[in-house]
Biopython code that builds the backbone (N, CA, C, O; Angstrom):
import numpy as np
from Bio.PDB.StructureBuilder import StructureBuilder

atoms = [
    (1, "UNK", "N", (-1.867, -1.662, 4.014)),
    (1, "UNK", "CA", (-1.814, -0.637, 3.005)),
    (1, "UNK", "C", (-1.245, -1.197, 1.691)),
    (1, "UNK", "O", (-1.584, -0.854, 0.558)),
    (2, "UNK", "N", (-0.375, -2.065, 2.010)),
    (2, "UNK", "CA", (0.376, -2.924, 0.866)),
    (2, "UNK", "C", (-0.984, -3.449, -0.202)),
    (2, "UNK", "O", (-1.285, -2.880, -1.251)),
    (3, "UNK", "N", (-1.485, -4.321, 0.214)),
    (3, "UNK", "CA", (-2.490, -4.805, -0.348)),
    (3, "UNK", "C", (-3.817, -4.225, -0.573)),
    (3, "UNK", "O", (-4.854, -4.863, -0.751)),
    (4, "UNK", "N", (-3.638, -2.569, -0.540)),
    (4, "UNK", "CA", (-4.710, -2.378, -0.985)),
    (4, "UNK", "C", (-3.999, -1.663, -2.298)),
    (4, "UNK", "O", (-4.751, -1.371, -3.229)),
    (5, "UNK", "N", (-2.576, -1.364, -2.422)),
    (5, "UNK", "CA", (-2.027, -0.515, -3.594)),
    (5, "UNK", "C", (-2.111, -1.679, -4.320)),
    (5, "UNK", "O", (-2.770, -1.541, -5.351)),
    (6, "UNK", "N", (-1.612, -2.913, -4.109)),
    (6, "UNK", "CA", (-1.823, -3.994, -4.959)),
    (6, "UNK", "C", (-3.043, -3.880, -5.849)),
    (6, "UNK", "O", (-3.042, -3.800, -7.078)),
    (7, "UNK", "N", (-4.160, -3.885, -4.972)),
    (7, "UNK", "CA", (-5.728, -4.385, -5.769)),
    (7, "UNK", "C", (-5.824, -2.577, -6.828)),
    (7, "UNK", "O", (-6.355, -2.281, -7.899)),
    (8, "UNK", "N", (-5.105, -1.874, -5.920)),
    (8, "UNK", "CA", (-6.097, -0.325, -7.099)),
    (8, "UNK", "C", (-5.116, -0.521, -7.996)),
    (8, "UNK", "O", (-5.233, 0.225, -8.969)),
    (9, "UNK", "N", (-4.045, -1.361, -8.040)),
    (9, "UNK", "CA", (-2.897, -1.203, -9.686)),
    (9, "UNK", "C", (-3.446, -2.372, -10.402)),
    (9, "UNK", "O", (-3.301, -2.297, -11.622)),
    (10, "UNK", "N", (-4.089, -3.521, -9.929)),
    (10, "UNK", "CA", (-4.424, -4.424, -10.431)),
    (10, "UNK", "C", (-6.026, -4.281, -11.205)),
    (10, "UNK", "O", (-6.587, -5.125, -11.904)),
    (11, "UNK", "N", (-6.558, -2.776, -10.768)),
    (11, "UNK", "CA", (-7.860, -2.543, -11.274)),
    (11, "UNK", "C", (-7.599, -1.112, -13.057)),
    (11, "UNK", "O", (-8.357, -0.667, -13.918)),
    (12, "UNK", "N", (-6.026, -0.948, -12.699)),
    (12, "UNK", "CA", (-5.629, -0.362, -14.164)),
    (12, "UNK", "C", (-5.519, -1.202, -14.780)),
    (12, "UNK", "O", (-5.230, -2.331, -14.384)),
    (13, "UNK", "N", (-5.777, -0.779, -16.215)),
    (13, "UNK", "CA", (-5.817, -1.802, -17.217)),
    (13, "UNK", "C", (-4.662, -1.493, -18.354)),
    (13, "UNK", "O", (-4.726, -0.367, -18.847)),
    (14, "UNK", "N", (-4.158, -1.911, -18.582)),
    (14, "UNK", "CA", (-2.464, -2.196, -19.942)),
    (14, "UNK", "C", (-3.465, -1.673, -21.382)),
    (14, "UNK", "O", (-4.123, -2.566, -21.916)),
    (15, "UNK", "N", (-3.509, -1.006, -21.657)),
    (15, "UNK", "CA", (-4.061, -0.520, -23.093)),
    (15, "UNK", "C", (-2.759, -1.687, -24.111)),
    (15, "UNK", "O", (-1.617, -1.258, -23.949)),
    (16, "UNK", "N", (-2.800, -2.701, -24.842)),
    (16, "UNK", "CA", (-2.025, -3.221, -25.471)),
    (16, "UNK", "C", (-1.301, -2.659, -26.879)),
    (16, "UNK", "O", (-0.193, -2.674, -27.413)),
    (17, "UNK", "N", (-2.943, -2.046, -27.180)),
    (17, "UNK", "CA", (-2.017, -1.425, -28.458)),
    (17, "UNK", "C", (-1.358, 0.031, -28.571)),
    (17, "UNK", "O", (-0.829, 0.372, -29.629)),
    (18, "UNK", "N", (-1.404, 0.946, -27.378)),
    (18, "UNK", "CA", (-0.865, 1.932, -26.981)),
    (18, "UNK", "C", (0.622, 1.417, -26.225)),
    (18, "UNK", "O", (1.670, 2.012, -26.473)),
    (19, "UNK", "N", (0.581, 0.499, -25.487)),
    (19, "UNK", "CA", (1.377, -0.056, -24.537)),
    (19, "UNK", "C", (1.243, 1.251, -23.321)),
    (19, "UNK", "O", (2.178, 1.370, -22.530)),
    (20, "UNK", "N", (0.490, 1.852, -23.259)),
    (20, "UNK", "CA", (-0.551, 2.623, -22.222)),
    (20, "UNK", "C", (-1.307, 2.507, -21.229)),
    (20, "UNK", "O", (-2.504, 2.328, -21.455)),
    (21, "UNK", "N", (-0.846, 2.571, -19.884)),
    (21, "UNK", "CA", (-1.474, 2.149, -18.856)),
    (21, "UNK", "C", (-2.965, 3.229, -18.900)),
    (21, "UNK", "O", (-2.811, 4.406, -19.228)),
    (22, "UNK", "N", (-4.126, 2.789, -18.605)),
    (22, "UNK", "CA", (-5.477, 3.881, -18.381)),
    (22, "UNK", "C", (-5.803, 4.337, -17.138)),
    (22, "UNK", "O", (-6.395, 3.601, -16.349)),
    (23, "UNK", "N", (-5.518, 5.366, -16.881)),
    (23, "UNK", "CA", (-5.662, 5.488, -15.200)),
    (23, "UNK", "C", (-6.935, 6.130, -14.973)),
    (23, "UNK", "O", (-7.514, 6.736, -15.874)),
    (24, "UNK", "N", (-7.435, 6.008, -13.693)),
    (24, "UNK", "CA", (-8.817, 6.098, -13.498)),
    (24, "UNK", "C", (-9.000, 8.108, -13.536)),
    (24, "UNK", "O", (-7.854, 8.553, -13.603)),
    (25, "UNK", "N", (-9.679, 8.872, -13.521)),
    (25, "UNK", "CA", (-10.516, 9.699, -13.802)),
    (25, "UNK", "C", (-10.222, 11.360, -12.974)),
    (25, "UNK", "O", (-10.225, 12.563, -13.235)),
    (26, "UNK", "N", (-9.965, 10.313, -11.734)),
    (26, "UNK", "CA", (-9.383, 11.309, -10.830)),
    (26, "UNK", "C", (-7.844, 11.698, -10.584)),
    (26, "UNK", "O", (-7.377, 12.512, -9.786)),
    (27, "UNK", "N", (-7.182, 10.847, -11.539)),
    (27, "UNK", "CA", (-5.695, 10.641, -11.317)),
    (27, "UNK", "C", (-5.057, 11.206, -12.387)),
    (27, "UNK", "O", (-5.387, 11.189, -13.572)),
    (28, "UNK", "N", (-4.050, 11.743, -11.822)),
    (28, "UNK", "CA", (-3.420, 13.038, -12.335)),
    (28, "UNK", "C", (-1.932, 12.290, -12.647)),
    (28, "UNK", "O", (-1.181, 12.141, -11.682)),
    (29, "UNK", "N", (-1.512, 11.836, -13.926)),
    (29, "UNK", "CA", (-0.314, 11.349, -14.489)),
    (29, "UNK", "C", (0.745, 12.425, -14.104)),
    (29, "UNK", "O", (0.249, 13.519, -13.834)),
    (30, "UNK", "N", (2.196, 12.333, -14.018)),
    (30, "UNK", "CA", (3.414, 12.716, -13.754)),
    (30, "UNK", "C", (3.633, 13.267, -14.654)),
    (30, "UNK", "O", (3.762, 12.426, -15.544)),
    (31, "UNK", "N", (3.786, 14.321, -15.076)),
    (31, "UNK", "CA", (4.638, 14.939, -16.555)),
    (31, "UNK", "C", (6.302, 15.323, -16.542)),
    (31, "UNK", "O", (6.553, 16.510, -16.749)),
    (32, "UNK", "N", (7.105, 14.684, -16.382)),
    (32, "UNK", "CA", (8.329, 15.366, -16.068)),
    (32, "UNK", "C", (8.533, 16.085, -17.090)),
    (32, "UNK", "O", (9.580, 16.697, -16.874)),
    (33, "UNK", "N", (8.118, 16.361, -18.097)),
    (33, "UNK", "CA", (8.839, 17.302, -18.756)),
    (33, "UNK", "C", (8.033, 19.063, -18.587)),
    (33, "UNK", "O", (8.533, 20.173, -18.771)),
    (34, "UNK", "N", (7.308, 18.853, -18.372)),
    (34, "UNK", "CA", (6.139, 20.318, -17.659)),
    (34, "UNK", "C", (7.227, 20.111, -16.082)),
    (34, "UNK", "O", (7.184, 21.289, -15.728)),
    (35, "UNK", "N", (7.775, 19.674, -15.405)),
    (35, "UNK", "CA", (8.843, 20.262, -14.515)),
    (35, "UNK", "C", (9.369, 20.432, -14.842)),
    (35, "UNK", "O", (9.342, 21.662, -14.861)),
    (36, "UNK", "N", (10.563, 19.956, -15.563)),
    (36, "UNK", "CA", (11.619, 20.640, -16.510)),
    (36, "UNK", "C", (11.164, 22.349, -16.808)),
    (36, "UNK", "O", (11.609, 23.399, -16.344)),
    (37, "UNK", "N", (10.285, 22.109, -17.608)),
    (37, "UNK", "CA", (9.696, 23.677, -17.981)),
    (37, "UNK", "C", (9.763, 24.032, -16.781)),
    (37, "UNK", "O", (10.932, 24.269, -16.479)),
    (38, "UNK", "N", (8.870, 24.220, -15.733)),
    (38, "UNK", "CA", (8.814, 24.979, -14.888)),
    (38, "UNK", "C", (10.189, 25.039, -13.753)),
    (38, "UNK", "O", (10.009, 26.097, -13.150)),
    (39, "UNK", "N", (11.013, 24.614, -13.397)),
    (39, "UNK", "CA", (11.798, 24.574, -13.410)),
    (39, "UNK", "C", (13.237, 25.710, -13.717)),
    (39, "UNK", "O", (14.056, 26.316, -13.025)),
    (40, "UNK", "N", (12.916, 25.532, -15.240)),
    (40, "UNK", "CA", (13.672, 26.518, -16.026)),
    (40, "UNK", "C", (13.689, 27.883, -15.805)),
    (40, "UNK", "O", (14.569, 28.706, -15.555)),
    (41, "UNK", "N", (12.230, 27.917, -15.994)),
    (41, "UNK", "CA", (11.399, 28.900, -15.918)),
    (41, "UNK", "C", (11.411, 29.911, -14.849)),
    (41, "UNK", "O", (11.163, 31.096, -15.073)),
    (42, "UNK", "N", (11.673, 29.485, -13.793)),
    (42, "UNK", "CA", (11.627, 30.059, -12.233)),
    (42, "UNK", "C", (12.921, 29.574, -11.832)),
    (42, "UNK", "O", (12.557, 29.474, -10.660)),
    (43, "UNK", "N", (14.072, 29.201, -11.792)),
    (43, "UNK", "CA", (15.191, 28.621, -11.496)),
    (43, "UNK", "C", (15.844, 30.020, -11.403)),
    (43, "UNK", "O", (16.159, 30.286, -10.243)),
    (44, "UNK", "N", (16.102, 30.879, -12.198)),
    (44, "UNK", "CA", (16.573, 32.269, -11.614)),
    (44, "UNK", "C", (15.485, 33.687, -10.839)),
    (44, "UNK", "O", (15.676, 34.594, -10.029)),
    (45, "UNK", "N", (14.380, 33.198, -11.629)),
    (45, "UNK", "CA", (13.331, 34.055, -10.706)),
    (45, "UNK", "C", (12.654, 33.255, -10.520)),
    (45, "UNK", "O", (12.237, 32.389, -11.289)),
    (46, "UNK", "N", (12.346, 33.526, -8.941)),
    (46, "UNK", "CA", (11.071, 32.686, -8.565)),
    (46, "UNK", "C", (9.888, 32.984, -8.561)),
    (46, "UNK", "O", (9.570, 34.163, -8.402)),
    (47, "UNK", "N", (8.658, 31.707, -8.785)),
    (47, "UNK", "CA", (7.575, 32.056, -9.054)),
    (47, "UNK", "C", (7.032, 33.231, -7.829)),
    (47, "UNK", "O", (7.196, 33.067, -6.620)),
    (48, "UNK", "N", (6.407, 34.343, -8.420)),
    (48, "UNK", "CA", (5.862, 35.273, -6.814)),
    (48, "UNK", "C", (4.498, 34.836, -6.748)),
    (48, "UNK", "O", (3.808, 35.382, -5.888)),
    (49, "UNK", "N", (3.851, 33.778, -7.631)),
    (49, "UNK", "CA", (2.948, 33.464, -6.487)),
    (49, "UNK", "C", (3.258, 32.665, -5.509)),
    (49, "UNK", "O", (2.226, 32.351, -4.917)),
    (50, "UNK", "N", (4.394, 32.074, -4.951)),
    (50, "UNK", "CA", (4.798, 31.401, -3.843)),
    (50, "UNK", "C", (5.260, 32.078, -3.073)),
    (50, "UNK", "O", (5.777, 33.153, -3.376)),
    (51, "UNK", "N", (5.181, 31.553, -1.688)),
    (51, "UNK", "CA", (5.709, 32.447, -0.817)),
    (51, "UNK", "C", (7.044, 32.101, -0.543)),
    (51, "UNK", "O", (7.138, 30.948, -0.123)),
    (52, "UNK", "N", (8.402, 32.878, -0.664)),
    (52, "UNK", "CA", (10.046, 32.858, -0.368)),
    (52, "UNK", "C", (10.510, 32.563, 0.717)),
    (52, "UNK", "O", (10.868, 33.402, 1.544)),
    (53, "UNK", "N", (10.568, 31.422, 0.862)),
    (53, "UNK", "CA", (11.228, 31.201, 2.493)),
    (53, "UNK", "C", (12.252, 31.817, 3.063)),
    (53, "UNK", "O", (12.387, 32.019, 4.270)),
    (54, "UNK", "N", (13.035, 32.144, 2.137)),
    (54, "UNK", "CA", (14.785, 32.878, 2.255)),
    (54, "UNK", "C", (15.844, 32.171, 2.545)),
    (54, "UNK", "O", (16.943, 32.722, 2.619)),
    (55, "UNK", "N", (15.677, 30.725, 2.773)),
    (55, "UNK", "CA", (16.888, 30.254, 2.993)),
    (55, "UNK", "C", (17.178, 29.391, 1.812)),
    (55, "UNK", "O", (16.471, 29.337, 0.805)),
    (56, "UNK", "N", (18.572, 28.541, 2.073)),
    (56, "UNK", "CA", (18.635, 27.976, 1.012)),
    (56, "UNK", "C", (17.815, 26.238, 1.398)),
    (56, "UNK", "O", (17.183, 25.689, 0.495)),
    (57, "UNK", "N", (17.905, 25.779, 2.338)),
    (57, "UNK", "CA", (17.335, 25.029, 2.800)),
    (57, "UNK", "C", (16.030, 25.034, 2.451)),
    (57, "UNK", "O", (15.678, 24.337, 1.499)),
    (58, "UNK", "N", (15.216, 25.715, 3.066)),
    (58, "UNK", "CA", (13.872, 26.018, 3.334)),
    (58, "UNK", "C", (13.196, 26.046, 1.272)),
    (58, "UNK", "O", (12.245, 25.407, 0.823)),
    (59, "UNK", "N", (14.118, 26.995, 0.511)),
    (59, "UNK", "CA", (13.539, 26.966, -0.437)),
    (59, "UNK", "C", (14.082, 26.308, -1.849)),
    (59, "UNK", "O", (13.978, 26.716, -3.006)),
    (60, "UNK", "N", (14.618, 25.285, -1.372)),
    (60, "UNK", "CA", (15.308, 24.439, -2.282)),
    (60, "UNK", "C", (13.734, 23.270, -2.023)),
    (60, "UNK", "O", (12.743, 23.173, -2.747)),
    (61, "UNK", "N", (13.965, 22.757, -1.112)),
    (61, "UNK", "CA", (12.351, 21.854, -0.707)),
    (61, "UNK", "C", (11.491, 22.219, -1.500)),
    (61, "UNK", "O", (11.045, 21.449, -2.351)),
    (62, "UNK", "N", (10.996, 23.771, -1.344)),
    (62, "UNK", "CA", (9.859, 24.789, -1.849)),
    (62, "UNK", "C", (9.629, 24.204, -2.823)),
    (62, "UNK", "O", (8.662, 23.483, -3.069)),
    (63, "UNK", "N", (11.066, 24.641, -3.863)),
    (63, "UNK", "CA", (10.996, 24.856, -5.429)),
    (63, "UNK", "C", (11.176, 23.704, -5.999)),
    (63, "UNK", "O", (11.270, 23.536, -7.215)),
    (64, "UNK", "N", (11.242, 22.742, -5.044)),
    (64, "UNK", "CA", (11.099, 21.251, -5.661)),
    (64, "UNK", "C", (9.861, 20.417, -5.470)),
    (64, "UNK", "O", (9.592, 19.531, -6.280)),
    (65, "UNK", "N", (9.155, 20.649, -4.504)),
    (65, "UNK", "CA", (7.636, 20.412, -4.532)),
    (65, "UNK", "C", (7.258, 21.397, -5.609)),
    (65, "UNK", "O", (6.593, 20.692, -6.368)),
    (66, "UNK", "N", (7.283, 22.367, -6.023)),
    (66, "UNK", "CA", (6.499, 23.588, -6.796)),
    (66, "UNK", "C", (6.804, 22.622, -8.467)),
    (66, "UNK", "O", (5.980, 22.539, -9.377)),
    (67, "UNK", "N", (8.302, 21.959, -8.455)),
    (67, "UNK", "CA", (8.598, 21.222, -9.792)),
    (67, "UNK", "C", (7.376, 20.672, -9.897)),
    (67, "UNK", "O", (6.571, 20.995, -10.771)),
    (68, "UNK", "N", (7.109, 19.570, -8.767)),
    (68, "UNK", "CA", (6.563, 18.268, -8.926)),
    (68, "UNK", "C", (5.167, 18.165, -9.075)),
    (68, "UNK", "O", (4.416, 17.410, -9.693)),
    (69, "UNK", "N", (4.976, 19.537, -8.030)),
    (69, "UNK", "CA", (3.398, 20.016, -8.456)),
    (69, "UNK", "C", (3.137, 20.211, -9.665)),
    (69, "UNK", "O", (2.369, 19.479, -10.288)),
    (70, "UNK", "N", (3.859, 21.433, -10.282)),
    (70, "UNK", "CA", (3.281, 21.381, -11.813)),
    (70, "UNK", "C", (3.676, 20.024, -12.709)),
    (70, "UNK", "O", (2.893, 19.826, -13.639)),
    (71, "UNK", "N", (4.484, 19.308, -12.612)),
    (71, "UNK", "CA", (4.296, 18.050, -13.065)),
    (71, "UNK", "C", (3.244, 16.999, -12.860)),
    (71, "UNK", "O", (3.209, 15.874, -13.358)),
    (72, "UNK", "N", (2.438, 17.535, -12.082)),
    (72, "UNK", "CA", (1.238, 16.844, -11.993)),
    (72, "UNK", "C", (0.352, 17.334, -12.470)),
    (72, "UNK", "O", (-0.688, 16.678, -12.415)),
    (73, "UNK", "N", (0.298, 18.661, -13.148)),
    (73, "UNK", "CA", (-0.635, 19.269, -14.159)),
    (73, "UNK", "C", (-1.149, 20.439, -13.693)),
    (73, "UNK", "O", (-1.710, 21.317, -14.349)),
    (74, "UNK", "N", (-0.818, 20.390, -11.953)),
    (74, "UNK", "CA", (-1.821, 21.419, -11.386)),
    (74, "UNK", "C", (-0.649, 23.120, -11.372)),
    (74, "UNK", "O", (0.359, 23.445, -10.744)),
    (75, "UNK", "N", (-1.450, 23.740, -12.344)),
    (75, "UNK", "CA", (-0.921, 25.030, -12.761)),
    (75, "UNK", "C", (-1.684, 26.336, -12.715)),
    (75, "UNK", "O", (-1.749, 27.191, -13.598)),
    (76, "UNK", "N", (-2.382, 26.328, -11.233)),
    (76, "UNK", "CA", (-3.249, 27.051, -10.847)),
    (76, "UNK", "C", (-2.579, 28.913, -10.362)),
    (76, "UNK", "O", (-3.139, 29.996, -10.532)),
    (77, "UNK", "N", (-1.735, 28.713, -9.976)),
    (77, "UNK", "CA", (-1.005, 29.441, -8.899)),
    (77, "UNK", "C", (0.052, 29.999, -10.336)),
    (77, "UNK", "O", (0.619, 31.043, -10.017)),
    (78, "UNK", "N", (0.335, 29.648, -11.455)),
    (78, "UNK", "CA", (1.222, 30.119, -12.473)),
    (78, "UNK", "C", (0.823, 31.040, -12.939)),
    (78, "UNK", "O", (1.450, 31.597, -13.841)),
]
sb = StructureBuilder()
sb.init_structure("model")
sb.init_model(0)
sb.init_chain("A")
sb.init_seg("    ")
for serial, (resi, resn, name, xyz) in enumerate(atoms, 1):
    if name == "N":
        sb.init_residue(resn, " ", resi, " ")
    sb.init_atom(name, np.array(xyz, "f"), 0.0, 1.0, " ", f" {name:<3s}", serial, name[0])
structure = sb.get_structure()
């Protein structure tokens, strides 16, 4: 598995004069700051399109995948 993450990072290319990596088409960049927002946002109310686990356990996990999701752009469910 090692060597195949090797060859798909070695098939991005360094944009030089951006200093911008180009990622392929299907790949969905990290936004931490769209978690932050969302985050904020739902940190005293939570989003109700998710479903409430009720614990603190259970929905601390939740609301931290739910960050990371919308940091990946996908803001379907908002």
């Amino acid at each position: 598995m090692l060597a195949d993450l090797r060859e798909e990072f070695k098939k991005l290319s360094l944009d030089t004069s951006s200093g911008e990596t180009k990622f392929p088409a299907v790949s969905s960049p990290y936004n931490g700051v769209r978690s932050v927002e969302y985050a904020k946002t739902h940190l005293a109310s939570p989003n109700p399109a998710f479903y409430d686990i009720g614990d603190w356990i259970g929905n601390c996990a939740n609301f931290t995948s739910q960050c990371l999701w919308y940091g990946f752009g996908d803001d379907n469910r908002v």
